[in-house]
C-alpha positions in Angstrom: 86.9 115.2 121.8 83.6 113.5 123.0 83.6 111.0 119.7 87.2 109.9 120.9 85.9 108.4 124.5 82.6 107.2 123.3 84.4 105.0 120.6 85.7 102.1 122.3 82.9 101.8 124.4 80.1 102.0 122.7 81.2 100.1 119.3 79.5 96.8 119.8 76.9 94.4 119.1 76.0 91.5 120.6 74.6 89.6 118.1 75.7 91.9 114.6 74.3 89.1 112.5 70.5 90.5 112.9 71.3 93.5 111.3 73.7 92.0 108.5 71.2 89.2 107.9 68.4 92.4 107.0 70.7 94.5 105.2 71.6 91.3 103.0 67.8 90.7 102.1 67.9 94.3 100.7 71.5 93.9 99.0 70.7 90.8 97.2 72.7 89.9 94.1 74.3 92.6 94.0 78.0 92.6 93.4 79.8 93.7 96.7 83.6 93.4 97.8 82.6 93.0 101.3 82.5 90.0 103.8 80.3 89.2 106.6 82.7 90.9 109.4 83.1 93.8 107.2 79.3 94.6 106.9 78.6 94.0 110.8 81.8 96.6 111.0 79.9 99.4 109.0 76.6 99.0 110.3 78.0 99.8 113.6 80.0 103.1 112.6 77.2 104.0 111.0 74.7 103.6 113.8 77.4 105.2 116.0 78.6 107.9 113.6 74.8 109.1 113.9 74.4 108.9 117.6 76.8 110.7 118.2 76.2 113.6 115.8 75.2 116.1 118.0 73.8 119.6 115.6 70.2 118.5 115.2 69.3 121.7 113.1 66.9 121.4 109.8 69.6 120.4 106.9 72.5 119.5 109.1 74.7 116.7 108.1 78.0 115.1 108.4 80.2 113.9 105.7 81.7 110.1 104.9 84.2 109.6 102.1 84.4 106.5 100.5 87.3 106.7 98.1 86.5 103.1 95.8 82.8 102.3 95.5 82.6 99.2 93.5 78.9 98.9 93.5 78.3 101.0 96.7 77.9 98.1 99.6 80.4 100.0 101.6 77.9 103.1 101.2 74.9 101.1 101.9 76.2 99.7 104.8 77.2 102.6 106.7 74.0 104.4 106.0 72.1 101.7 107.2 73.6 101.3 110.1 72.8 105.0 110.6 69.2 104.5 109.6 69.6 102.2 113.0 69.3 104.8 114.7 67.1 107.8 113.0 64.9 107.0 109.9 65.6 110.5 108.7 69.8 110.0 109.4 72.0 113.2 108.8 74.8 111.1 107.0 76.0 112.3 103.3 78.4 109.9 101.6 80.8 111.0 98.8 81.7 108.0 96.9 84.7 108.1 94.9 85.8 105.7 92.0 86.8 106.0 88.3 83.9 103.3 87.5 86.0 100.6 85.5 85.5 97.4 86.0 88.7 95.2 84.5 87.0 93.3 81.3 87.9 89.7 82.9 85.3 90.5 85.8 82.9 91.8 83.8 82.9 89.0 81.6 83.3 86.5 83.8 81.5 87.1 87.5 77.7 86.2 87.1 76.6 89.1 89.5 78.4 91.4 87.5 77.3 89.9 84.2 73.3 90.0 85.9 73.7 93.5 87.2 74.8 94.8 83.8 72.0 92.7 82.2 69.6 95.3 84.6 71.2 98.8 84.9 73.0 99.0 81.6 76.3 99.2 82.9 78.5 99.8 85.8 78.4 103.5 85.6 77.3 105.9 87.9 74.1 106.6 86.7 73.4 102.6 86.9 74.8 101.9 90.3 73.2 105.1 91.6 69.5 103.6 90.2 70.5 100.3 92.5 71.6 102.5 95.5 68.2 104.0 94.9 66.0 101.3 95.2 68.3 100.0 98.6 67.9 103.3 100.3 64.0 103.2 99.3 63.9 99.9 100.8 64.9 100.7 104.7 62.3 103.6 104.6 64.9 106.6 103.2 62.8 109.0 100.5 66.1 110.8 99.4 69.6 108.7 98.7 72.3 110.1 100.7 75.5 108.9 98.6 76.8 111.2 95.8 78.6 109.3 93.3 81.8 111.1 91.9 83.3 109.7 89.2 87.0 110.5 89.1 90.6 109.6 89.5 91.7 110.3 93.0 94.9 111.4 91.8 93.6 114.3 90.1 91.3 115.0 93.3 93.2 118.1 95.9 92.1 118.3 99.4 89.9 121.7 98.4 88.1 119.8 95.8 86.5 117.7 98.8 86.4 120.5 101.2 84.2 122.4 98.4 81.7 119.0 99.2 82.5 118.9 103.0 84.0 122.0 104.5 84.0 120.5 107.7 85.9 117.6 106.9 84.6 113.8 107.1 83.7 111.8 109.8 84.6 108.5 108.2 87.2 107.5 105.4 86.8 104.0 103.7 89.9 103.5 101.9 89.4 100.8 99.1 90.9 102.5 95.9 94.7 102.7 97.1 95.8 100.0 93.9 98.9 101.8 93.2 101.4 103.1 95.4 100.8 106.0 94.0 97.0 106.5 94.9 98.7 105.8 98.7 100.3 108.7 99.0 97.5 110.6 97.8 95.4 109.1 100.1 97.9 109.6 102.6 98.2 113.5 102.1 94.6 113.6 103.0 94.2 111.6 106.2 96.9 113.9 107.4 95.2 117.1 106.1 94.0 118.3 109.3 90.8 120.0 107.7 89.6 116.6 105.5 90.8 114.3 108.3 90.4 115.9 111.6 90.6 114.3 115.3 88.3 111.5 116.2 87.9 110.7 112.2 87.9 106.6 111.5 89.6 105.2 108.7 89.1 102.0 107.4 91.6 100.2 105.0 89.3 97.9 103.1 92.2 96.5 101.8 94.8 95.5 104.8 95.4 92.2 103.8 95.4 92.3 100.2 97.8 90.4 97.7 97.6 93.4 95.2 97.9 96.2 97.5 100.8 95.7 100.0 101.2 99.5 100.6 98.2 99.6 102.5 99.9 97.9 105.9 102.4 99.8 105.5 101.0 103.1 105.4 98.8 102.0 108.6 102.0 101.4 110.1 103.8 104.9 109.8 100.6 106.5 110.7 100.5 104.2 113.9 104.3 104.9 114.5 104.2 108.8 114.1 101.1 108.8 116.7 98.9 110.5 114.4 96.3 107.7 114.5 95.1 105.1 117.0 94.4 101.4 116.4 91.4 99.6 117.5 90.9 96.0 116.8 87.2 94.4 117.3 87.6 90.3 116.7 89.8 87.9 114.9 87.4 88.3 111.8 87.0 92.1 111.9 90.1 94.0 110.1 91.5 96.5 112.7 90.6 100.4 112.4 92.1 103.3 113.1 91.1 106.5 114.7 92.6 109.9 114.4 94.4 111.6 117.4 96.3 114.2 116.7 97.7 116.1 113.8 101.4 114.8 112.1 103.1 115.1 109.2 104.6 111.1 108.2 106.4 112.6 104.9 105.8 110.2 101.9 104.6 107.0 101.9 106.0 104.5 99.4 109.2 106.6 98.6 110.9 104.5 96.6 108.5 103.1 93.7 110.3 101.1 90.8 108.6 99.9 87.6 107.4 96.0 88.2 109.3 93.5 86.8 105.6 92.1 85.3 103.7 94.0 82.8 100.4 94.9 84.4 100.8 93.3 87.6 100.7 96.0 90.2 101.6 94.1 93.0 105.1 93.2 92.7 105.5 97.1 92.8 108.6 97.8 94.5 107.5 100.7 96.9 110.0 101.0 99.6 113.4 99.1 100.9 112.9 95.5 101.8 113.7 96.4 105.0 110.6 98.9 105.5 108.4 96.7 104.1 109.6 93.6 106.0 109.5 96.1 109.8 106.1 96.5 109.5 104.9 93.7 108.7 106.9 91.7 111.8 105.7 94.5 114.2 102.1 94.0 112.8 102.5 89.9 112.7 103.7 89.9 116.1 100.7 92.2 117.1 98.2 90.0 116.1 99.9 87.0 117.0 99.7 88.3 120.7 95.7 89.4 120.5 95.7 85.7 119.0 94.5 86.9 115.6 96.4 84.1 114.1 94.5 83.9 110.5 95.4 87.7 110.0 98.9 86.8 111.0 99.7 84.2 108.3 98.0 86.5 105.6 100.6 88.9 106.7 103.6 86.1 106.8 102.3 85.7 103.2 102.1 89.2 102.5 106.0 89.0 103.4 106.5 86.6 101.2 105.4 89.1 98.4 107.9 91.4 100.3 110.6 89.2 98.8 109.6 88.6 95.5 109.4 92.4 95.1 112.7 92.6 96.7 114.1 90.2 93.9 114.8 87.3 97.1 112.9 84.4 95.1 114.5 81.8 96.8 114.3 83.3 100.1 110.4 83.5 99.3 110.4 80.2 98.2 112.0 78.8 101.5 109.4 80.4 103.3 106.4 79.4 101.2 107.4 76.0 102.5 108.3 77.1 105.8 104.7 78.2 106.0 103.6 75.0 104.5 104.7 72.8 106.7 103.5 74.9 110.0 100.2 76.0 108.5 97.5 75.4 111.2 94.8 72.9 109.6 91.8 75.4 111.2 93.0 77.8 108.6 92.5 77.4 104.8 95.6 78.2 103.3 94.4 80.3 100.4 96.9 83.2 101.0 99.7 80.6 100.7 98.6 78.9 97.5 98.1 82.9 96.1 101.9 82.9 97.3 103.2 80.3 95.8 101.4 81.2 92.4 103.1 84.3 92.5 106.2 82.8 93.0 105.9 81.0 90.3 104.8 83.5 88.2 108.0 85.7 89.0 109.7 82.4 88.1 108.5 81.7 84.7 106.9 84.6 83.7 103.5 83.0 82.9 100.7 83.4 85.2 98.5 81.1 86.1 96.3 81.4 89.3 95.4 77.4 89.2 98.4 76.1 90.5 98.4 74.1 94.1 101.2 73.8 96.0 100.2 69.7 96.4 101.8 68.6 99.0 100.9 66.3 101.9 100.5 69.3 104.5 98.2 70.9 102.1 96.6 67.9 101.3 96.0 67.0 105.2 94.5 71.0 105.4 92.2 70.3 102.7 90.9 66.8 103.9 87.0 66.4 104.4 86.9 66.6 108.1 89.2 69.3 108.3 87.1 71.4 105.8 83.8 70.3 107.7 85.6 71.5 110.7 86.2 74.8 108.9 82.9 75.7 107.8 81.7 74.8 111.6 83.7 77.2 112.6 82.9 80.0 110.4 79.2 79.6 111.0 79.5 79.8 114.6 81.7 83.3 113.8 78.1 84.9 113.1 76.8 84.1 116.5 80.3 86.3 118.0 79.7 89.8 119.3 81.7 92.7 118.4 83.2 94.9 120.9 85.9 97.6 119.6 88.8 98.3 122.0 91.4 100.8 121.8 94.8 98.9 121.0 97.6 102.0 120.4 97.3 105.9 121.6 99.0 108.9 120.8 102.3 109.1 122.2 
C-alpha cells in the first residue's frame, strides 16, 4: 500500500500560499465555499494524488468523487494541484450535486447574483462553462470534472462504479445536509470497491452548525479502525485515510422529525449520549494538538447537542459557560450562532442578528483585540503544511 507510507511524508508545503495566491487569480469572483486552509489542503492532494499515480499508459486515469459541488472550487482545486505536477494530469473528477441553490442566496449573495448575471444560471451546463474557462486557464485543453446532477440518495454504489470501476482515490464530502445523505455516504466509504485502502476523505463540513452528523460519523469510522486520522495545522480541518475494510452499521440510527419546520440542524440523529462521546473524545483531541479554535467550535457544536436533545437550559448554562472563558484570540462567531439558535428553540422565531452583548463578548470584539486578530490570520498564510498521521488501524 505504497500511497499509505508516502502520505504523511510527503503532504506538505512550505509556503502553500504561492500556489493558493495563483489559483485565486484564476478563481476570481466566483462563488466558492472554501477557505484559505481548505484550498492550500486540495492543491496538495492533488499534486500528490498525481505523483503518486503510477500506470502511465495512453488514457489512464484515476477517479476523485466530489459528492456537493457548489460551483466546483473543490474540483478546481484538486486538479490544479495535480496540474502541479504534469500539465497533461490523469485526474477525472465526478462532481456530484442536485444544483439548487436555496432562493435566499441566490437573491442575496452578490457573487452568486454576478455569476448568474454571466452563465444563466447555476446549472450544470453554466458552472461547467466557468470550470471551462479555469481549466483553460492553467494550460488544460480538455476539462477533467464531469458534472452529475443528481440526488445522492438515489445514487447505488454500481452507479459510480459504472464511472470508476476501480474505485476513487479521493472523496470530498460536502453534500451530507441530512442525516440521511450520511448514511448514504457512509455505505460508500465502507464499500470496499468505491472506497478502497489508502483512499482520503475529506469532510468539508466537520465543523458545521447545520450538519452535526458529519463529526460523528468521522468518529465511528475512527473507532471501528476502518480509517486513519491525519491532522496538518490548527487552520487545516483534519483528514482521514482509509486502512482497512469494516462494517460501522448505521450512522445516525435514531432520526426524529425537528422540532423547527425547515431547520435541519436541530435533527435528532442519535442518543445524546452518542452525540455528546464524540464530540468530548474529538474536543479533548484537539485540545491536546492545541487546536484550540477547532475545539470551541466543537464545545459549540455540543451545545447544539442539547438543544436537539430538548436540554435548553443545560445549553444555555453552557453558552455562558463558554462566554465567560472564551479566549479573546478567537472570534466567537460559533458562540453567537449558539446562542441564536438557542433562542430560536426558545421562541420559535429566528433571527440570526442577535448578539449575546455582554462584557466578555464586548472585550473579544474590542479594536485591539480585533487588530490583533487579523495579525494573526495574516501571518497564518506565511505557515507550512505538513500532514502527520494522528490514529492507525487497530
Amino acid at each position: 500500500m505504497e500511497f499509505l507510507g508516502t502520505m504523511a511524508r510527503y503532504l506538505s508545503s512550505w509556503l502553500p500560499y504561492l500556489d493558493v495566491r495563483r489559483s485565486g487569480a484564476v478563481w476570481g469572483g466566483t462563488p466558492s465555499g472554501l477557505g484559505y486552509s481548505d484550498i492550500a489542503m486540495n492543491i496538495l492532494i492533488g499534486r500528490e494524488l498525481e505523483r503518486n499515480f503510477q500506470d502511465k499508459s495512453p488514457g489512464a486515469q484515476y477517479s476523485i468523487l466530489d459528492l456537493g459541488t457548489y460551483f466546483g472550487h473543490s474540483a478546481f482545486s484538486v486538479v490544479y494541484g495535480a496540474t502541479t505536477v504534469s500539465k497533461r494530469p490523469a485526474v477525472h473528477v465526478l462532481s456530484i450535486d442536485i444544483f439548487r441553490q436555496p432562493q435566499w442566496l441566490v437573491g442575496s449573495n452578490p457573487g452568486v447574483i454576478a455569476f448568474i448575471k454571466i452563465y444563466g444560471s447555476t446549472e450544470p451546463d453554466a458552472i461547467r462553462r466557468r470550470l471551462d474557462l479555469a481549466f483553460s486557464q492553467i494550460g488544460l485543453t480538455r476539462n477533467p470534472a464531469q458534472l452529475l446532477k443528481r440526488d445522492v440518495l438515489t445514487l447505488s454504489a454500481e452507479d459510480l462504479l459504472a464511472i470508476a470501476p476501480q474505485g476513487y482515490k479521493l472523496i470530498m464530502v460536502d453534500c451530507a445536509k441530512t442525516p440521511e445523505l450520511m448514511n448514504r455516504i457512509v455505505e460508500f466509504l465502507t464499500d470496499s470497491r468505491v472506497c478502497r485502502t489508502g483512499t482520503i476523505v475529506v469532510f468539508q463540513d466537520l465543523f458545521d452548525w447545520h450538519a452535526p452528523w458529519n463529526v460523528y460519523a468521522l468518529w465511528r469510522l475512527l473507532k471501528v479502525h476502518a480509517f486513519s486520522l491525519y491532522r496538518a495545522g490548527k487552520a487545516v480541518t483534519p483528514f482521514a485515510e482509509k486502512v482497512t475494510d469494516r462494517q460501522v452499521g448505521t450512522i445516525c440510527d435514531q432520526i426524529k422529525e425537528s422540532p423547527l419546520v425547515g431547520e435541519t440542524w436541530c435533527t435528532a440523529f442519535t442518543t445524546l449520549t452518542n452525540e455528546t462521546m464524540a464530540l468530548d473524545d474529538f474536543i479533548q483531541m484537539f485540545r491536546g494538538w492545541g487546536y484550540i479554535g477547532s475545539a470551541l467550535k466543537l464545545e459549540c457544536l455540543k451545545v447544539g447537542a442539547l438543544l436537539r436533545g430538548g436540554r435548553l437550559d443545560e445549553a444555555e448554562a453552557m453558552i455562558k459557560k463558554l462566554d465567560k472563558t472564551w479566549p479573546v484570540q478567537f472570534a466567537d462567531y460559533a458562540l453567537q450562532n449558539a446562542y441564536c439558535r438557542l433562542q430560536h428553540l426558545r421562541t420559535g422565531r429566528k433571527d440570526l442578528s442577535l448578539v449575546l452583548d455582554t462584557p466578555a463578548h464586548r472585550f473579544r470584539n474590542s479594536f485591539i483585540a480585533k487588530k490583533l486578530r487579523n495579525i494573526s490570520a495574516r501571518i497564518m498564510y506565511l505557515r507550512p503544511i505538513r500532514s502527520e498521521q494522528m490514529s492507525e488501524a487497530g
